[in-house]
C-alpha positions as CSV (number, residue, x, y, z in Angstrom):
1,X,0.0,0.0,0.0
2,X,1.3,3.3,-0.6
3,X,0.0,7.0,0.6
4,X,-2.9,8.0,-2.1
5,X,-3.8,4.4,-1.3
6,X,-3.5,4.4,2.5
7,X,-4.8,8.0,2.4
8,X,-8.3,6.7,0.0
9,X,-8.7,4.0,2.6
10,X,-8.9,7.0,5.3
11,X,-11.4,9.1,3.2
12,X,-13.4,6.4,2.8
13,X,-13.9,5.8,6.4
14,X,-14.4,8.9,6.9
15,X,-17.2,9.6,4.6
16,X,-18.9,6.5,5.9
17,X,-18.7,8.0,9.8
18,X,-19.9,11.4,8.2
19,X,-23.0,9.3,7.0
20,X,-23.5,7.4,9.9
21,X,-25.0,10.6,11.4
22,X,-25.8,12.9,8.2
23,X,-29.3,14.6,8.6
24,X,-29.7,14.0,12.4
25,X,-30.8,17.5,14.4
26,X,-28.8,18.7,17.1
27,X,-31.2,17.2,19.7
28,X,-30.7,13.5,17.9
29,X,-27.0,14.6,18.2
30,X,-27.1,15.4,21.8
31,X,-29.1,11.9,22.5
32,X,-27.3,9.9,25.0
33,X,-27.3,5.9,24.5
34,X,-25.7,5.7,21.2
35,X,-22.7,4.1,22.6
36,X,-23.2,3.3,26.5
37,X,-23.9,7.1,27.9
38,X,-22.4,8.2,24.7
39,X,-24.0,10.5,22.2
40,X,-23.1,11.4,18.7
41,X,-21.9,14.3,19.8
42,X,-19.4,12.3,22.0
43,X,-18.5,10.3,19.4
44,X,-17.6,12.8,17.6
45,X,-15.1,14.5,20.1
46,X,-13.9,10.7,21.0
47,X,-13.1,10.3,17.3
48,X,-11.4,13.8,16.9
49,X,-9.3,13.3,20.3
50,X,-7.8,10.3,19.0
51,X,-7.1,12.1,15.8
52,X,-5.4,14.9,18.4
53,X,-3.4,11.5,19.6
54,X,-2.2,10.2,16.1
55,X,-1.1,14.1,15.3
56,X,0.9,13.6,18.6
57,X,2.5,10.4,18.3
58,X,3.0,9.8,14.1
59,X,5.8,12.4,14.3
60,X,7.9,10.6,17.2
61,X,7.3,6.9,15.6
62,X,8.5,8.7,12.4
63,X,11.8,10.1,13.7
64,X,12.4,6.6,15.7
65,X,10.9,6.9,19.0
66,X,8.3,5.4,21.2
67,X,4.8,7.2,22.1
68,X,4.3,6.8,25.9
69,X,2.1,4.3,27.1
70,X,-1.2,5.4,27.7
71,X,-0.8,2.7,31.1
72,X,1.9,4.4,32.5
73,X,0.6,7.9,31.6
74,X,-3.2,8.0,32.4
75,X,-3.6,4.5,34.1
76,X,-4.8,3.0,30.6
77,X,-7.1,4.0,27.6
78,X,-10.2,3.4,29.4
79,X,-9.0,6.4,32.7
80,X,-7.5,8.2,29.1
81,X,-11.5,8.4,27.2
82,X,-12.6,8.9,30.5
83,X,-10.2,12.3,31.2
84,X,-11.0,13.4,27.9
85,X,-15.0,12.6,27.9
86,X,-15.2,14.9,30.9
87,X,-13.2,17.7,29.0
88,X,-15.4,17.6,26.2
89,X,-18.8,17.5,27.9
90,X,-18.3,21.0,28.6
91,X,-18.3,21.6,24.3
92,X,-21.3,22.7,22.6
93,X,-22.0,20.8,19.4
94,X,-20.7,23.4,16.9
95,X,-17.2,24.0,19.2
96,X,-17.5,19.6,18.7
97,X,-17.7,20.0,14.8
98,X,-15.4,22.6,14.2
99,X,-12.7,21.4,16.3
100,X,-13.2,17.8,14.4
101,X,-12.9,19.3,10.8
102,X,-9.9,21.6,12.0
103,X,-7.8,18.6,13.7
104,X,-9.2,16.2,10.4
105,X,-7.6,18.8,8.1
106,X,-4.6,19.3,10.2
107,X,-4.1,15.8,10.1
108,X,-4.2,15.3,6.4
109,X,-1.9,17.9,5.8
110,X,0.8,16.2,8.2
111,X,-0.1,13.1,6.0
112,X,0.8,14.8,2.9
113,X,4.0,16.0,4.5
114,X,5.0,11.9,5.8
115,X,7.6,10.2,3.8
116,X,6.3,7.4,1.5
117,X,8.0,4.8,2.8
118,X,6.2,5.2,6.2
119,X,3.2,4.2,4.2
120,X,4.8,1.1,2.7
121,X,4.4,-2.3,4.5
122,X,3.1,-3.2,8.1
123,X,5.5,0.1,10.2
124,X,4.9,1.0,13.6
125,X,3.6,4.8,11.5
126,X,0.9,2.4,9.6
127,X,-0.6,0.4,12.8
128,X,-1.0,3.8,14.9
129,X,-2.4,5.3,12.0
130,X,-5.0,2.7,11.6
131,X,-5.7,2.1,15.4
132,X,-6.0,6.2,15.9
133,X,-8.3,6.6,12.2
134,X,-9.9,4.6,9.7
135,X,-9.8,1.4,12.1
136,X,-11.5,3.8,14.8
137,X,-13.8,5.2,12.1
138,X,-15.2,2.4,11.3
139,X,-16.1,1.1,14.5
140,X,-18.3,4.1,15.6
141,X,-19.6,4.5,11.8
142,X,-21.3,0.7,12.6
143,X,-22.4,2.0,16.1
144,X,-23.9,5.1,14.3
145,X,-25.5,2.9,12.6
146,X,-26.9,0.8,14.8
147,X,-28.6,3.4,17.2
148,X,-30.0,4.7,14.3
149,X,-31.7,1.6,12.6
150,X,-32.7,0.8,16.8
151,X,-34.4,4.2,16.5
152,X,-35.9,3.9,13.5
153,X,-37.8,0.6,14.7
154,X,-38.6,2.2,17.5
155,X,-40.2,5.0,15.6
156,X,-41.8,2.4,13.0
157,X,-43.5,0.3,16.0
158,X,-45.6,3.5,17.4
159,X,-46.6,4.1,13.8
């Protein structure tokens, strides 16, 4: 795989998330219960905080070091979502979006700027990048998705 190929697989994902929640309103947004207590909304700044993460730790795989463990540093990913849930419930939905198209952009550009043979093979650069994006992605995209067709029965039963 190289970069427009790695970087198509990334768009893709993307769009698919970005459809998951397409034409909702801001109350469906809000919702709580799409994932656990999780709303789109959350999702949303879950998704972009680990974007935040992969903008953080690409650059030190690529000059040859080691990102921290998130074990030793916040007591695991689980305490880590938890610290940065609570920072985020404070955002309204529009500070949500914005900062998830700004850090999205930022990110691509930083991908543009990534040597191609980072992009080549099965790297340390290609597993964070796939664990902290499109592998991410795709998971919340099928929750999405779920809540919604849950919804939409639910909507269809009282009818």
């Amino acid at each position: 795989m190289n970069r427009s190929q790695l970087l198509k697989r990334l768009d893709d994902a993307w769009k698919a998330l970005q459809e998951s929640y397409a034409g909702l309103s801001d109350s469906e947004m809000m919702e709580v219960g799409v994932t656990r207590a999780w709303s789109v909304k959350d999702i949303i700044a879950h998704v972009t905080w680990w974007e935040e993460e992969a903008l953080k730790h690409l650059p030190i795989i690529v000059e040859g070091g080691r990102p921290p463990r998130y074990s030793v540093t916040y007591g695991g990913i689980d305490a880590f979502n938890a610290q940065k849930t609570m920072e985020r419930k404070r955002l309204s939905l529009e500070d949500v979006l914005r900062q998830q198209d700004e850090t999205h952009s930022r990110l691509l550009e930083y991908l543009e700027s990534v040597p191609e043979e980072y992009f080549k093979g099965d790297t340390r650069f290609r597993r964070r990048l796939q664990l902290d994006t499109y592998g991410h992605y795709a998971r919340h995209t099928e929750a999405i998705r779920r809540w919604r067709r849950k919804i939409l029965a639910g909507e269809k039963k009282r009818d």
